[in-house]
N, C-alpha and C positions, 0 to 999 in steps of 0.2 A: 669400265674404268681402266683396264688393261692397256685397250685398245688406245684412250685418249694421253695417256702415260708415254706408250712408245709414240704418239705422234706430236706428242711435246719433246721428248726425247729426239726425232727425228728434226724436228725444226730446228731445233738449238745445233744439231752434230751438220746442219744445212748451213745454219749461219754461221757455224767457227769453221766449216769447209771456205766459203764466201771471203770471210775476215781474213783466211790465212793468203789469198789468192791476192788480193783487193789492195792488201794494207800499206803498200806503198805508195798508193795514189793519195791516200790522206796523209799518211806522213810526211812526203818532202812533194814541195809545190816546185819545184825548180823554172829556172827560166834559164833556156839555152840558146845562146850567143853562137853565132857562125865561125867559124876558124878564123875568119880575116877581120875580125868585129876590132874594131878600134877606141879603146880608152880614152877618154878627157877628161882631167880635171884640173885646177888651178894650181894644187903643190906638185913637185917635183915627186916624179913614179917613174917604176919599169914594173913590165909585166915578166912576169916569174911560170919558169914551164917545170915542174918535177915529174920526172921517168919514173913510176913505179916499178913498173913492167912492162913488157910486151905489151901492146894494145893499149896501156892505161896512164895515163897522162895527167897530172891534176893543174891546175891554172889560177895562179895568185896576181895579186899587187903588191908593191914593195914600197910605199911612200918611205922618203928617205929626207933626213934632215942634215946637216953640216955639226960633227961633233957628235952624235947621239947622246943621252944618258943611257940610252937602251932600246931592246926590243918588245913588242906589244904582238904576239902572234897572235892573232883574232879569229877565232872560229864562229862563223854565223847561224840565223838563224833558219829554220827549214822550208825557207821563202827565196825565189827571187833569185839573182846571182851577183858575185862580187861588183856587179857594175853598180847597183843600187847602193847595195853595202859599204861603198866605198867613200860616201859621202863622210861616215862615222869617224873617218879616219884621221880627221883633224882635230876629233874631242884627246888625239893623243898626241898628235904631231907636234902639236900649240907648244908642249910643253917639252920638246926638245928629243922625243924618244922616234926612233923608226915603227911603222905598222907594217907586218904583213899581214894580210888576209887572202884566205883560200877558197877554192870551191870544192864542193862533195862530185863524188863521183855523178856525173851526169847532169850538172849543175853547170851555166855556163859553157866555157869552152872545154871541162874537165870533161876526161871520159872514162868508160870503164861499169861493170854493171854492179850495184850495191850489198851490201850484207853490211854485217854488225863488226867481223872479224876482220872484212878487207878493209871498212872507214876508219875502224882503229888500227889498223895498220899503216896506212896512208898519214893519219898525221902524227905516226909516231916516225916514220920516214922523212916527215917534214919538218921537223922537230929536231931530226939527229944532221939536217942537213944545216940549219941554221945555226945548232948548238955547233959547229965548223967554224962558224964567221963571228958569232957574239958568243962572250963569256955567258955560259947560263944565269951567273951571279946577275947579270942585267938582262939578262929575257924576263916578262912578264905575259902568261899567261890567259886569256881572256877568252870566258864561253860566252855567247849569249842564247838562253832557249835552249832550244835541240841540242847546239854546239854545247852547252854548258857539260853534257856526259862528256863530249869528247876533250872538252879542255882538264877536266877534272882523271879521266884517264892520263892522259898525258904526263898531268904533273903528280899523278901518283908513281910512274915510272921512269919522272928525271926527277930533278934538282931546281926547276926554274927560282929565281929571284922571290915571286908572288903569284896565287891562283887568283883573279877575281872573275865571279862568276854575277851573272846578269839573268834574274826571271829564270833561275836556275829548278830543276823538277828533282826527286827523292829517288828516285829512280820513273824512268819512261813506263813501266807497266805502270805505277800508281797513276799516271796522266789520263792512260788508258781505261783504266779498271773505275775511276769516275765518271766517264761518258758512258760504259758498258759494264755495270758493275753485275749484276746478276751473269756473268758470262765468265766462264773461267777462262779468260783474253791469254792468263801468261801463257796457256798451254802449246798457242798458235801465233801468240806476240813475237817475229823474228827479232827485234831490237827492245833489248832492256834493257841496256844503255843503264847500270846500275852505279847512278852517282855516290848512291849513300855505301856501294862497297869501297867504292876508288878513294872518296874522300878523304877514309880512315890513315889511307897510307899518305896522304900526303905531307910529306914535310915541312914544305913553306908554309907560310902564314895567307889563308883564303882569308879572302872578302867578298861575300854578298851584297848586291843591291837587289832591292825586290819593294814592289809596287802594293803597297796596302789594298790597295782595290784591283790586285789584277784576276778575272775571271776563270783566266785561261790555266794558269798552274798560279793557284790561291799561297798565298805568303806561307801558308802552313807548312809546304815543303822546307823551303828554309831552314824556318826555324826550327825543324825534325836535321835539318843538316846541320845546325850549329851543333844541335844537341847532341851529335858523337863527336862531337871532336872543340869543346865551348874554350878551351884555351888557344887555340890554333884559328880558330873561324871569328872571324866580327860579322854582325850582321847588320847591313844598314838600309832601315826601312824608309823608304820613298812614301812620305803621305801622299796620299790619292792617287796614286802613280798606278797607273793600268799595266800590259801586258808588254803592249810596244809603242809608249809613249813617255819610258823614264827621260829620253836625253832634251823631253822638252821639260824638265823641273830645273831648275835651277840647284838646287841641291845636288841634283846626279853631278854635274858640274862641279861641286864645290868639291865634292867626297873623290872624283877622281884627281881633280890639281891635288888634293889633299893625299891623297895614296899616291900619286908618283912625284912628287913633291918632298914626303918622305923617306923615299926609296934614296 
């Protein structure tokens, strides 16, 4: 019995060895773009370079409109790079506001190598650069996914205008600890990306969208996120809306002209 004990014991301390080594290759799927990789799209952009530091370089889009109402700073999600992502940028643009959007460290043409400490660093550097050029009063906010810890960081340590947050998670260990739940993950999880701390301090007024049928992080997060904070958080449930297919509901559409419409 001993003997099968420590060799359960041994597999399990094999696999969170494995997990701790491993866990970036499931976490961010990135696609990286050459230096000289060239942008197209139909509205009006410049590419955007932020100096972190030595070495570390991060790489946005800046779609820009005539006038603004404001800023949309858009953190994505742990797929792909801003070339993709940049398609979304017109569910904002339409309605008279500037979008930036950024890439994570090693995403893209961004470089630099990842942690928890350095990515929230990075867009809170992004963040105090912009809060330069736009009153915060009209900066808005936006996670999607992955992004949704860091946009929820963020605006627990400024003032932005509005948080809204997209297929947003309770914190990244709970994400985690449902695929591998008999596995004590937090012990060797580098990123716990803890939205339901951040949350509490934010000030503005969050909005959630979140997909009734989405698999991947189930609504229930959510609605564990209104629930600290039910006067400051609206929660707006997308029927049948999956994980990464709200901006085809028409709804998703309606709730955002409707959120910056009333800003």
């Amino acid at each position: 019995m001993s003997s099968t004990i420590l060799y359960i014991a041994g597999a399990i301390i094999l696999l969170l060895i494995i997990i701790y080594f491993v866990q970036e290759k499931f976490i961010f799927k990135p696609e990286k773009l050459p230096a000289d990789f060239k942008f197209v799209y139909d509205a009006p952009f410049e590419e955007l370079f932020f100096d972190i530091e030595p070495g570390v370089r991060i790489n946005g889009l800046h779609f820009y409109v005539e006038k603004p109402l404001g800023l949309i700073l858009y953190f994505h999600g742990n797929t792909r790079s801003i070339k993709g992502w940049g398609k979304y940028a017109k569910d904002f643009y339409r309605y008279k506001y500037d979008v930036v959007l950024v890439d994570y460290r090693g995403f893209g043409k961004s470089t630099g190598k990842r942690s928890e400490r350095k990515m929230l660093a990075d867009v809170q550097f992004i963040y105090t650069q912009l809060a330069n050029k736009y009153n915060e009063h009209h900066i808005i906010v936006y996670g999607r996914s992955i992004g949704s810890g860091f946009a929820a960081k963020v605006a627990s340590d400024n003032r932005p205008r509005y948080l809204i947050l997209d297929a947003p998670y309770y914190s990244f260990i709970k994400v985690v600890e449902r695929f591998l739940p008999l596995l004590p993950v937090k012990y060797v999880l580098r990123y716990h990306l803890r939205t339901d701390k951040w949350i509490r301090k934010v000030n503005c007024h969050t909005y959630i969208l979140h997909g009734t049928k989405d698999m991947l992080i189930p609504i229930r997060h959510s609605e564990n996120l209104q629930k600290l904070s039910p006067n400051k958080i609206t929660l707006i449930r997308i029927n049948g809306g999956g994980h990464n297919n709200l901006p085809s509901f028409p709804e998703y559409h309606n709730f955002i002209r409707d959120i910056l419409k009333y800003d």
